[in-house]
MDTraj code that builds the backbone (N, CA, C; nanometers):
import mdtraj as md
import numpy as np

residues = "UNK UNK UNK UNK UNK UNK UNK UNK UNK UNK UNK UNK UNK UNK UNK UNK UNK UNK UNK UNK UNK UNK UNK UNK UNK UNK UNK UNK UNK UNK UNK UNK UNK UNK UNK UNK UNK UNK UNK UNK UNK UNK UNK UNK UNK UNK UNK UNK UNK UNK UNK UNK UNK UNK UNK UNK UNK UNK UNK UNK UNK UNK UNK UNK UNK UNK UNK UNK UNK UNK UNK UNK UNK UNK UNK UNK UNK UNK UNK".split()
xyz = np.array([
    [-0.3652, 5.6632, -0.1706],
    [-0.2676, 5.6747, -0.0635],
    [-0.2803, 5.5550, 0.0299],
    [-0.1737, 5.5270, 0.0869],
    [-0.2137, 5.3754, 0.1574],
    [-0.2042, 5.4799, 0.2862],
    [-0.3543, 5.4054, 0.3655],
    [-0.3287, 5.4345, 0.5074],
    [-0.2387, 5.3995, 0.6164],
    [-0.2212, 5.5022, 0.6929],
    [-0.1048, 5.5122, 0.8342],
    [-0.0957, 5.3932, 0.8692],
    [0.0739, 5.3550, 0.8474],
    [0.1060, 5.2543, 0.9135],
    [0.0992, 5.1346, 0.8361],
    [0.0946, 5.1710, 0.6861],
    [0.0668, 5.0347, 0.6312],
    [0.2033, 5.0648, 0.5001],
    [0.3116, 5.0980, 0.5340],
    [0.4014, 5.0797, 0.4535],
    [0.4826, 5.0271, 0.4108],
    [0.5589, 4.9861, 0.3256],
    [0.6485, 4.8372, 0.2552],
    [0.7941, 4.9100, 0.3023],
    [0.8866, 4.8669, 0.4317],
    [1.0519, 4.9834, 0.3676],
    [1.1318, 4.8440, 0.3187],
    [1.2317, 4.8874, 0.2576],
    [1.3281, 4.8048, 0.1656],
    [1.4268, 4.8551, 0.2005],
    [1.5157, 4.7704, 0.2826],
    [1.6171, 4.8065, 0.3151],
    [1.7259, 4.7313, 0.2459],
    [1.8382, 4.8151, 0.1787],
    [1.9526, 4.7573, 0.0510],
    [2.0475, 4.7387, 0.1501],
    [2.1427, 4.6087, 0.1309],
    [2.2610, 4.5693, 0.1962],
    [2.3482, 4.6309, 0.1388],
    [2.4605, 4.6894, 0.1608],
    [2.6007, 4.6995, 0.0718],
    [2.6747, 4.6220, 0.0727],
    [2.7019, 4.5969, -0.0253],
    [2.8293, 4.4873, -0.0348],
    [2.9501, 4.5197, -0.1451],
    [3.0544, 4.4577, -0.0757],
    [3.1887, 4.4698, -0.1112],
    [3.1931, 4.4836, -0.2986],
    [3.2755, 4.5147, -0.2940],
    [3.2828, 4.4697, -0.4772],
    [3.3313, 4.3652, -0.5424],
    [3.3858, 4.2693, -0.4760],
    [3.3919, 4.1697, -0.4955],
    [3.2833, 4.0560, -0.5415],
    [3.1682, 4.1323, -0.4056],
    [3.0367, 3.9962, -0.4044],
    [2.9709, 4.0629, -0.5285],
    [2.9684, 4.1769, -0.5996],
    [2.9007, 4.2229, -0.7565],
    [2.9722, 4.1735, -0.8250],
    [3.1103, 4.1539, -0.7985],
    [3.1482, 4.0868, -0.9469],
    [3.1228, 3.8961, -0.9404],
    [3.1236, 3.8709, -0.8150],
    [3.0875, 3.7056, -0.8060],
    [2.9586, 3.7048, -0.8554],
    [2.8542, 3.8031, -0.8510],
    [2.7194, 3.7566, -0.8502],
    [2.7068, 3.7960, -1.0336],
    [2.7635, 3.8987, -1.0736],
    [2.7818, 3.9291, -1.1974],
    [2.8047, 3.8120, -1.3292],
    [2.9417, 3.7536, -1.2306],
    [2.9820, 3.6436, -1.2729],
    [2.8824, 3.4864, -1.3133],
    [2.8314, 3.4952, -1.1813],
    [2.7026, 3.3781, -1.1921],
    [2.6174, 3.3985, -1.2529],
    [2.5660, 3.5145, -1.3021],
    [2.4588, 3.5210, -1.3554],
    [2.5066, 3.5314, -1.5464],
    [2.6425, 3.5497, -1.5627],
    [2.6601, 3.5215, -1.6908],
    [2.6778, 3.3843, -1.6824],
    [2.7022, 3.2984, -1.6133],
    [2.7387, 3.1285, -1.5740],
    [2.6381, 3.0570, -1.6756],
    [2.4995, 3.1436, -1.5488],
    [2.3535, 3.0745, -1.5754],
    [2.3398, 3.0891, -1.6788],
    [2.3442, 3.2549, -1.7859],
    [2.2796, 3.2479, -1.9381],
    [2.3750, 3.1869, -2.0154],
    [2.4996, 3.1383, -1.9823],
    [2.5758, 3.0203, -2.1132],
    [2.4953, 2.9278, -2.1057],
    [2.4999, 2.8647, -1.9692],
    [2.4362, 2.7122, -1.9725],
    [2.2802, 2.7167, -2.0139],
    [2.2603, 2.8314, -1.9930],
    [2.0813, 2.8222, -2.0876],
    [2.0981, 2.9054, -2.1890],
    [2.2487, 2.8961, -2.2458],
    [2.1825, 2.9604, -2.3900],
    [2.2524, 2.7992, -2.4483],
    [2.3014, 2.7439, -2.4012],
    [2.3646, 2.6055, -2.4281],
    [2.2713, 2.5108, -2.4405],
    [2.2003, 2.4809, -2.3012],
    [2.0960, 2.3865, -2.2944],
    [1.9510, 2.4343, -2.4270],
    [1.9283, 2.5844, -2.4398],
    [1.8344, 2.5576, -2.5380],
    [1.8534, 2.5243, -2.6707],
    [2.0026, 2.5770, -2.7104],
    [2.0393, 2.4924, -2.8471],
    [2.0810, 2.3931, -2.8739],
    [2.1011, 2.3164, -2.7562],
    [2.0909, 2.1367, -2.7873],
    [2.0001, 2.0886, -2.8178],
    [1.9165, 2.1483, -2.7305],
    [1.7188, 2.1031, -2.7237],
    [1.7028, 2.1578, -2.9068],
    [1.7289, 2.2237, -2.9298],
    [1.6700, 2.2726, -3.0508],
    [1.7661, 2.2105, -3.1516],
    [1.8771, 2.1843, -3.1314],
    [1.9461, 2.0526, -3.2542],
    [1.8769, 1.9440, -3.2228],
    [1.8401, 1.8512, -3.1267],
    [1.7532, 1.7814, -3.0588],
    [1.9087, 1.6571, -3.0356],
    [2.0104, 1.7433, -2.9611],
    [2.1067, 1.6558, -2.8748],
    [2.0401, 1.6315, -2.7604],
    [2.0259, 1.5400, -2.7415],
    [1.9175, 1.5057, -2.5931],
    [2.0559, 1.4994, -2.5035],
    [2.1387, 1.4344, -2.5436],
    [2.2697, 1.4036, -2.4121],
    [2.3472, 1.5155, -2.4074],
    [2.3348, 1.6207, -2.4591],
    [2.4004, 1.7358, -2.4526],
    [2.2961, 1.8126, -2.3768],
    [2.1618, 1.8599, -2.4008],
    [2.0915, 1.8788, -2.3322],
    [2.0640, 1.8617, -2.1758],
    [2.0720, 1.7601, -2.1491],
    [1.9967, 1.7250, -2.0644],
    [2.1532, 1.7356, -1.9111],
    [2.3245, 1.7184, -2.0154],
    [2.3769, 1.7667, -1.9045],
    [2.3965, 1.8903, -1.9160],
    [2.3716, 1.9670, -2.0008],
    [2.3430, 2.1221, -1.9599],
    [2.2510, 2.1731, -1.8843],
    [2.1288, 2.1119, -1.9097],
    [2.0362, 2.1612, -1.7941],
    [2.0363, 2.0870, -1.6416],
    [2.1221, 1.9912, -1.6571],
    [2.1904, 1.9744, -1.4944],
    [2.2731, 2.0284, -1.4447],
    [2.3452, 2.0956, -1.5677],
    [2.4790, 2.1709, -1.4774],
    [2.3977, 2.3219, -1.4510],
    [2.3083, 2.3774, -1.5188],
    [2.1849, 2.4757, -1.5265],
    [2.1218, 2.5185, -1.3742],
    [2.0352, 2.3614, -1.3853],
    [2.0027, 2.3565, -1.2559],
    [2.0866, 2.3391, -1.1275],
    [2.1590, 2.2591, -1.1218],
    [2.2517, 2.2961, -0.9756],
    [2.3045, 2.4418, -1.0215],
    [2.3410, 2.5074, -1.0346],
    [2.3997, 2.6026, -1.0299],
    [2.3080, 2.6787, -0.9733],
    [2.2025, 2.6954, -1.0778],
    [2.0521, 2.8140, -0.9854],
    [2.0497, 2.7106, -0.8547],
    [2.0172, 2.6088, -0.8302],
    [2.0174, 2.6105, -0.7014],
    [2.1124, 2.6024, -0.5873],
    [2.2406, 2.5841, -0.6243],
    [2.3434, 2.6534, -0.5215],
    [2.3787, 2.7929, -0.5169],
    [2.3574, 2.8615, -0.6090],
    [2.3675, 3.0235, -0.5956],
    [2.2904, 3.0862, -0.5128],
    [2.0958, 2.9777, -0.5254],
    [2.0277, 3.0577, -0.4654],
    [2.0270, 3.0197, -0.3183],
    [2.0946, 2.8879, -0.3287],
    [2.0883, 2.8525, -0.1193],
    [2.1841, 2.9053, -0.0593],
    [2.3414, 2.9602, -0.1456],
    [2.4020, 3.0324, -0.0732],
    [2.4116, 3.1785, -0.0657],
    [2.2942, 3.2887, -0.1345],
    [2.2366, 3.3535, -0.1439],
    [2.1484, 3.3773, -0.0219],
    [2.0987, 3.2747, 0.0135],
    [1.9639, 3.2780, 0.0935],
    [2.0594, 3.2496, 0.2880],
    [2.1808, 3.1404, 0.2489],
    [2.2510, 3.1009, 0.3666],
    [2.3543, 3.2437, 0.4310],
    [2.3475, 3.3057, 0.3040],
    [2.3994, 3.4192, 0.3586],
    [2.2951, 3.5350, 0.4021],
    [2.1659, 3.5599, 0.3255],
    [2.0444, 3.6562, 0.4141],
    [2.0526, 3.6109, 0.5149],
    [2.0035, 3.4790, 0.5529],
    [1.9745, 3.4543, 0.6902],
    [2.0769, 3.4790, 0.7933],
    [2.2075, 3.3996, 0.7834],
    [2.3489, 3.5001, 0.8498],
    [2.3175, 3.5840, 0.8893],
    [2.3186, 3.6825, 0.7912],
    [2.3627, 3.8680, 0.8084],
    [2.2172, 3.8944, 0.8594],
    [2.0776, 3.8307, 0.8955],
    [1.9678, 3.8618, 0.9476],
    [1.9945, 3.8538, 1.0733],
    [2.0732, 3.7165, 1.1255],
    [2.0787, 3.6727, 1.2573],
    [2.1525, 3.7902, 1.3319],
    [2.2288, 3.8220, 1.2628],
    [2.3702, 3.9224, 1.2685],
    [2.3429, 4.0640, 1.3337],
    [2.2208, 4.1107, 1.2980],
    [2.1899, 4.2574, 1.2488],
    [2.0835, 4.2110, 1.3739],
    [2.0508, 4.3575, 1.4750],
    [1.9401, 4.3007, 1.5544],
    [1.7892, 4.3541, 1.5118],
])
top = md.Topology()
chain = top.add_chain()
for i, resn in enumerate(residues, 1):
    res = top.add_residue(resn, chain, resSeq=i)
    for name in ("N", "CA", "C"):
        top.add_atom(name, md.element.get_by_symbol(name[0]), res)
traj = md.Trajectory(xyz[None], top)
């Protein structure tokens, strides 16, 4: 049992249905371009590769900064 006062809460946002199907959407985005980028790598297209895993990578990382630009928002937001 964890002692008094030492508990984890998780609090779930709701969101519209729109932002499940955008995020739905991105996350099938990401597994084309990495099911893309690993079978270039594995024909050994290096120039096919290598812009798949750029278009790969920006993507994870603009999903996840506007992911994160929006927690912080709706943190500032909420008192």
């Amino acid at each position: 049992m964890a002692e008094k006062g030492k508990f984890l809460v998780v609090k779930i946002r709701k969101s519209t249905w729109f932002i499940w199907v955008l995020r739905i959407i991105w996350i099938l985005w990401l597994l084309f371009w990495a099911e893309f980028a690993i079978g270039s790598w594995k024909e050994l297209e290096q120039r096919a590769f290598v812009i798949s895993f750029v278009i790969l990578l920006v993507s994870l990382v603009l999903g996840s900064f506007l992911w994160l630009w929006g927690y912080i928002k709706h943190k500032k937001a909420t008192p």
